[in-house]
N, C-alpha and C positions, 0 to 999 in steps of 0.2 A: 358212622359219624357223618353230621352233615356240615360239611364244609363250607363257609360262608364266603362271600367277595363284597366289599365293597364299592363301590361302583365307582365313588370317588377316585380312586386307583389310576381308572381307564379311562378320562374325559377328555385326555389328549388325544385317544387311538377312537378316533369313530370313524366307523358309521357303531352304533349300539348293536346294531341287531350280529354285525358282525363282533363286535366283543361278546355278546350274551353268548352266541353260537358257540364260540371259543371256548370260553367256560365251561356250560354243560360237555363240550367232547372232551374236558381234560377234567371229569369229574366231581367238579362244583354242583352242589341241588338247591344252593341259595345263595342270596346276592341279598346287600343291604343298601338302599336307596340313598338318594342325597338331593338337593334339589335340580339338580341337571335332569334328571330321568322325569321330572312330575309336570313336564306339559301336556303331557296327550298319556295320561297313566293306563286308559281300557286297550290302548293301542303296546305300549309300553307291556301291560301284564300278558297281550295278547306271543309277543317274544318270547315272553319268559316261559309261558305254557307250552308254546313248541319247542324249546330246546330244554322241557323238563325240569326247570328253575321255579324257586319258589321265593317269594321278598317279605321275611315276617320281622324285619326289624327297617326302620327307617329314619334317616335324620331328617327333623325339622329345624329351624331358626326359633328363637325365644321372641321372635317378633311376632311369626306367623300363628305358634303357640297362645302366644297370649292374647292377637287380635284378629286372629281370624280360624279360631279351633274348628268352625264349620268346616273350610277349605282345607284344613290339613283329615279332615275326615273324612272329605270325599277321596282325595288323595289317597289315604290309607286303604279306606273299602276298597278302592278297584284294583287295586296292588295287592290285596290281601295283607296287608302290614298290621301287625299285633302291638309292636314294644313301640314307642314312641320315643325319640330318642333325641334329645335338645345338645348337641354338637360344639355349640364354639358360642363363645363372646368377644366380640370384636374389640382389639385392643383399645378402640378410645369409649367403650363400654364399661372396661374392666373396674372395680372398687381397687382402692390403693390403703383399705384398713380393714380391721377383722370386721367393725360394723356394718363396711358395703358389704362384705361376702356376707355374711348373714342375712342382710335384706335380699341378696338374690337368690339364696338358697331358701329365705319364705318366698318367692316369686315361683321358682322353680316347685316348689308343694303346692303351692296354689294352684301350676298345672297338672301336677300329679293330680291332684282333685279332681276338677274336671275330666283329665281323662280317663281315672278309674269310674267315674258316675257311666263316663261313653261307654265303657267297657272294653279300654286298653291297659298295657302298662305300660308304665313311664322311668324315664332313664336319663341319667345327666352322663355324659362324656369328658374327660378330661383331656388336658395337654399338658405340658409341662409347667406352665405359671401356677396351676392352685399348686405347684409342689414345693414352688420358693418360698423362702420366711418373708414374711411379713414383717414390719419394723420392731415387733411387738415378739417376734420369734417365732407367731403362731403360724399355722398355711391354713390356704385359703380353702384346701381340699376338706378340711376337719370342719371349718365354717360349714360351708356347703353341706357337708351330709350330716351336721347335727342339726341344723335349722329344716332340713327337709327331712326328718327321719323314716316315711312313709315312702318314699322314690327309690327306682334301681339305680346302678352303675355299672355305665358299661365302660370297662377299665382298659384304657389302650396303654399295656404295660410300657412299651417305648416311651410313652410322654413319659410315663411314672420317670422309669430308668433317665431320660435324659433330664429332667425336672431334679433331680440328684438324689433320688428316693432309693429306696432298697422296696422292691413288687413286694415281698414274704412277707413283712410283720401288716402290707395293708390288706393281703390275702387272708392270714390268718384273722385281723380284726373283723373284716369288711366283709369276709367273704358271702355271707347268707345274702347280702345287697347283689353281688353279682350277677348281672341277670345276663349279661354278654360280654365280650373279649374281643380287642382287636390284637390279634395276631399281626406284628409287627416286629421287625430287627434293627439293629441299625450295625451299620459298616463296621468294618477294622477299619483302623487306622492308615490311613491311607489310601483305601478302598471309595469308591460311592461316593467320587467327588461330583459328579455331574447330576446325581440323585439325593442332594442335598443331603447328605451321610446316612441314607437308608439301604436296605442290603435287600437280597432275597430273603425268604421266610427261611432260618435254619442255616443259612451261612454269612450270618453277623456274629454279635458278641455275646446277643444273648441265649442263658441256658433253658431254650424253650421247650427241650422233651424234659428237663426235669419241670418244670412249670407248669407245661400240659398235666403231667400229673399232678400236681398241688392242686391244679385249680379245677381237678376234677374230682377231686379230692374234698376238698373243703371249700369249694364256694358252689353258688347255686347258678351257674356259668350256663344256658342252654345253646347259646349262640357264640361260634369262634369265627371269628371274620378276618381274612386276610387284609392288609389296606398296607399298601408303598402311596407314599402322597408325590412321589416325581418319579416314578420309572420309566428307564429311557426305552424299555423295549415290553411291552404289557406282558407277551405270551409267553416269552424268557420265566420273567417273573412271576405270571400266575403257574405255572408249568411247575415250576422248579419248588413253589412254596408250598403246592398239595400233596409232590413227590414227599419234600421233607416232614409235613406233619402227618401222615400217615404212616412213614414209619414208626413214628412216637407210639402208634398204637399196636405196635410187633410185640 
């Protein structure tokens, strides 16, 4: 199994080349980009190769996506980045009815287009708002992948879970979409106050060896990516999250 990192994770603990380092010795052979890492990418890929690390998934912005698909190409190629992966919309972005989510879920195809013509694939990322009702009852997450039907998804189950969703009936529906996972927990109660109530991978609340199997199971999941958005100690937490999801595979 190749065990993904997201990079985002670590943007507090630099220097890079010591987090990449870190990584690879504690078993990681992939890492998924963000745009911290894409100022100097042939110097950046050139880390990754000596500590045996591979970057085939990456977030871009829906800005850069849509105006400037050269630049996030050259990006991609010296990184070796495959999936294309559009991350976040900024809260005062966001549609507040089912017909904005629709127009950005055609926005979002539109770059699927283009970037299947390049010869990538493309992925929308969730958080927890596509999973609130909308005034109308509907979410914003069903907008979005009906208006795009062509794009992947890569499902950061925690948002789902904190969004107030139940991950299983969207695994079961959604799963053939699933083209990558962010591997995420969130705290007990009372746990992971200073880590904005995210936990290690495997000692939160969620039941992620039964999930691992679901979603290896029935979705089309190639990439599982670890990602703490505030870990107060990096190596603590990438250490401990590879521990726990490799024994899922016992």
């Amino acid at each position: 199994m190749n065990w993904s990192f997201q990079l985002y994770s670590a943007r507090n603990f630099q220097p890079w080349n010591g987090v990449v380092k870190m990584l690879g010795e504690l078993g990681y052979s992939q890492v998924e980009g963000f745009g911290g890492v894409y100022d100097d990418p042939k110097a950046f890929r050139a880390e990754l190769d000596k500590n045996g690390l591979a970057m085939p998934t990456g977030h871009f912005s829906i800005d850069a996506l849509e105006n400037d698909f050269d630049g996030v190409r050259k990006i991609a190629d010296a990184l070796g980045i495959t999936l294309l992966i559009c991350p976040y919309l900024m809260p005062d972005a966001r549609p507040s009815d089912a017909a904005g989510w629709r127009g950005f879920g055609e926005r979002l195809a539109k770059v699927g287009e283009t970037a299947k013509k390049a010869g990538y694939s493309f992925a929308w990322h969730n958080h927890d708002v596509e999973f609130k009702a909308l005034a109308d009852g509907s979410l914003p997450q069903d907008h979005i992948l009906s208006a795009a039907p062509d794009i992947g998804w890569e499902m950061d189950v925690a948002w789902v879970v904190r969004g107030g969703a139940d991950p299983l009936p969207w695994i079961e529906k959604h799963g053939k979409r699933i083209a990558s996972v962010h591997v995420k927990d969130i705290a007990k109660p009372g746990e992971g106050l200073d880590e904005d109530g995210w936990s290690d991978v495997g000692h939160g609340t969620i039941d992620w060896a039964g999930l691992f199997k679901t979603l290896r199971a029935k979705s089309s999941a190639q990439y599982f990516i670890m990602e703490q958005d505030n870990p107060n100690d990096i190596e603590r937490y990438a250490r401990r999250s590879i521990a726990a999801a490799k024994s899922w595979q016992e």
